[in-house]
C-alpha positions in Angstrom: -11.4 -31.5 -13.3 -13.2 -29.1 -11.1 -17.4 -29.3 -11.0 -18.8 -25.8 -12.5 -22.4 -24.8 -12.4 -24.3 -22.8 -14.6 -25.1 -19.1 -12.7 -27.3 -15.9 -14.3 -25.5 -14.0 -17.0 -25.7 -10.6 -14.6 -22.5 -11.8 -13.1 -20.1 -10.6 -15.8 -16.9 -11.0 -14.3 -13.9 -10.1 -16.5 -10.4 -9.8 -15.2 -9.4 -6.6 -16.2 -6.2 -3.9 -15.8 -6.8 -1.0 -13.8 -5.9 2.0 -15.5 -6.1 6.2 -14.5 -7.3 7.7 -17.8 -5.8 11.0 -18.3 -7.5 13.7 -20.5 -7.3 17.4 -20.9 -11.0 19.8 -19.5 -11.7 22.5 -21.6 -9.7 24.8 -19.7 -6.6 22.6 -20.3 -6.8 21.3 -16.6 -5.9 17.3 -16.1 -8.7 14.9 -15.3 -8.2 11.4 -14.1 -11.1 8.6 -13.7 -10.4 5.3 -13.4 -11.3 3.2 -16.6 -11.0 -0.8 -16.7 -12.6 -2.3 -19.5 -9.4 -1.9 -21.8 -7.8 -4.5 -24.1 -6.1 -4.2 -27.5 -6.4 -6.0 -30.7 -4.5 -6.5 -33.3 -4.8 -4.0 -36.7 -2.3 -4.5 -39.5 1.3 -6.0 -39.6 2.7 -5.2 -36.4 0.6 -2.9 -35.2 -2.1 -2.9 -32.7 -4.6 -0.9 -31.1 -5.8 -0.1 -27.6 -9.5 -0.6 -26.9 -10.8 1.3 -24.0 -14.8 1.4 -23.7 -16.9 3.7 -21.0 -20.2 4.4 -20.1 -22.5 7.2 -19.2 -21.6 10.8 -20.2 -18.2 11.3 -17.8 -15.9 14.2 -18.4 -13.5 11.3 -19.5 -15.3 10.2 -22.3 -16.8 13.9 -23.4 -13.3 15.2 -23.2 -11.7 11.9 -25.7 -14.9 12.6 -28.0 -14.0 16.2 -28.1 -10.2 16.0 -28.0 -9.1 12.6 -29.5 -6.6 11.9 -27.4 -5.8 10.9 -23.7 -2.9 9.0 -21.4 -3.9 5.5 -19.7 -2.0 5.4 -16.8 -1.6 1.9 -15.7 -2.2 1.4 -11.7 0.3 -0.4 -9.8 -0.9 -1.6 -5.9 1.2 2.0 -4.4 -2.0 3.7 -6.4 -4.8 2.4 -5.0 -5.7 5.5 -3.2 -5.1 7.8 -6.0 -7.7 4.9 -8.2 -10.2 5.0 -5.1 -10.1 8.8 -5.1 -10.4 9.2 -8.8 -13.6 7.0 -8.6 -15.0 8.6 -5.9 -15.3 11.8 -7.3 -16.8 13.4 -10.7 -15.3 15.9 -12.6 -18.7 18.3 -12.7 -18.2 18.4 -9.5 -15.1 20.6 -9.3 -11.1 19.9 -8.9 -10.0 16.9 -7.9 -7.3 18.3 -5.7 -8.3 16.5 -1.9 -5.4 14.0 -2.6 -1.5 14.8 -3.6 -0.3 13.9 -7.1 2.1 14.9 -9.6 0.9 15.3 -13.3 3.3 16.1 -16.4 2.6 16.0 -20.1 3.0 13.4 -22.5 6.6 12.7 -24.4 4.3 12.6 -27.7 0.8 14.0 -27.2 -0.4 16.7 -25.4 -1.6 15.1 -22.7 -1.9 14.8 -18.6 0.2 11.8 -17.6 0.6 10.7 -13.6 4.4 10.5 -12.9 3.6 7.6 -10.4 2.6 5.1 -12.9 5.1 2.7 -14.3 3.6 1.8 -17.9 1.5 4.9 -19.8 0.0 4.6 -23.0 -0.4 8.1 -25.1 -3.4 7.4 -27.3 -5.6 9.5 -30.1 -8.5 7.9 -30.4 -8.9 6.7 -34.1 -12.6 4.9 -34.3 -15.6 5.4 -31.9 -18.3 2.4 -31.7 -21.2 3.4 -29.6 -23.3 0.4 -28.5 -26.3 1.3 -26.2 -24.8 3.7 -23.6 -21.6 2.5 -24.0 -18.6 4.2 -26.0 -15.8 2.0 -27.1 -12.7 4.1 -28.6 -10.4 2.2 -30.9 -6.8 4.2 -30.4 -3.3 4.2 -32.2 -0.9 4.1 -28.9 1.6 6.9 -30.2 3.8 6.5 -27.2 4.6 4.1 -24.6 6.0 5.1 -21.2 7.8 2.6 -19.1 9.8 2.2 -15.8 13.2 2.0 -16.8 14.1 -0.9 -14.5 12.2 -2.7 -17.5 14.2 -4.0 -20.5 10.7 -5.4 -22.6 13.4 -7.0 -25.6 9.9 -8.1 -27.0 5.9 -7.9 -26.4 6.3 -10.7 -24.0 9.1 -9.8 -22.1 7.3 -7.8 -19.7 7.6 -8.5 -16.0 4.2 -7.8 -14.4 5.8 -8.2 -11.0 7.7 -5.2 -11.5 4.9 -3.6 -12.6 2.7 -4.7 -9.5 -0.6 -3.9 -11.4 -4.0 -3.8 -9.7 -5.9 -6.6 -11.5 -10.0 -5.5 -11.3 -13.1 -8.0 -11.4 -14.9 -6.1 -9.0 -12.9 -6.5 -6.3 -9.0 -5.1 -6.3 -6.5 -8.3 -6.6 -2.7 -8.2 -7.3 -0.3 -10.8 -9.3 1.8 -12.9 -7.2 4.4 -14.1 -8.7 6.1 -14.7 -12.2 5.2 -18.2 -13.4 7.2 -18.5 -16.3 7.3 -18.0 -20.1 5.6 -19.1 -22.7 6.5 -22.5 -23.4 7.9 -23.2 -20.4 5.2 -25.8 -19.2 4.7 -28.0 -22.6 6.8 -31.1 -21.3 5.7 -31.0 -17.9 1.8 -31.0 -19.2 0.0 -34.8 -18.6 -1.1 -36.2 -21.7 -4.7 -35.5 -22.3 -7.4 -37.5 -21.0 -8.9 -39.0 -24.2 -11.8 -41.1 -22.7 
């Protein structure tokens, strides 16, 4: 068992997906801005909602408490300089338009979607909890996009490494390989260590 030892709570890493948020400015014009404290949970019967929180007062998070709705555009390791770009700039101050990228509109919602990304959630934002300076949206997904080299027969039938999805906890990390499924590793599992 590996030795741990107790550190300040100001080091709150979280492993989290990178994801391009996509909303519509005022003028109808696309804005991306990287977002990764996302998750879902689960609502009723089979459905679920996404859970994307933000802080500050970012055209992003003005533009979902104004419109309702918005694309999460999930970032694959080929978009790292489209997220670094994103992040490096703010919408108040002017176009985003130093780096190339193709934009179309949602299958379901009107919404600015990056044609690069593989997996894109169209969301309307259904709840809003505001804690502090932080905004946490609680959204029915009303589309899902995916690369068709993907056959997803279920929830967990998804193969990440197909995806290649930047994994954030500060730093930018990738997924190596698939391990297996679920299941897969009960009879190889030692017996627990009852002392």
């Amino acid at each position: 068992m590996p030795k741990r030892k107790s550190v300040s709570p100001v080091f709150s890493m979280c492993v989290q997906p990178s994801f391009l948020i996509g909303t519509n400015n005022e003028d109808q014009s696309a804005n991306f801005a990287p977002i990764t404290w996302l998750s879902v949970t689960h609502e009723k019967g089979d459905g679920y909602l996404l859970i994307i929180s933000m802080t500050g007062t970012k055209r992003t998070r003005r533009n979902i408490e104004r419109a309702g709705v918005f694309s999460a555009n999930l970032v694959s390791t080929d978009m790292l300089p489209l997220m670094d770009y994103f992040g490096s700039r703010h919408a108040d101050d002017g176009k985003k338009d130093g780096i190339g990228y193709a934009v179309s509109r949602g299958a379901v919602l009107d919404v600015p979607v990056l044609d690069q990304s593989r997996w894109v959630y169209e969301c309307e934002a259904v709840k809003t909890v505001v804690t502090g300076d932080s905004a946490t949206f609680f959204c029915a997904i009303r589309n899902i996009q995916i690369d068709e080299r993907l056959s997803c027969a279920d929830l967990f039938d998804v193969d990440l490494t197909l995806l290649d999805p930047v994994i954030y906890s500060g730093k930018y990390h990738s997924i190596g390989k698939l391990l297996g499924e679920i299941g897969d590793f009960l009879t190889s599992a030692p017996p627990p260590d009852r002392k």
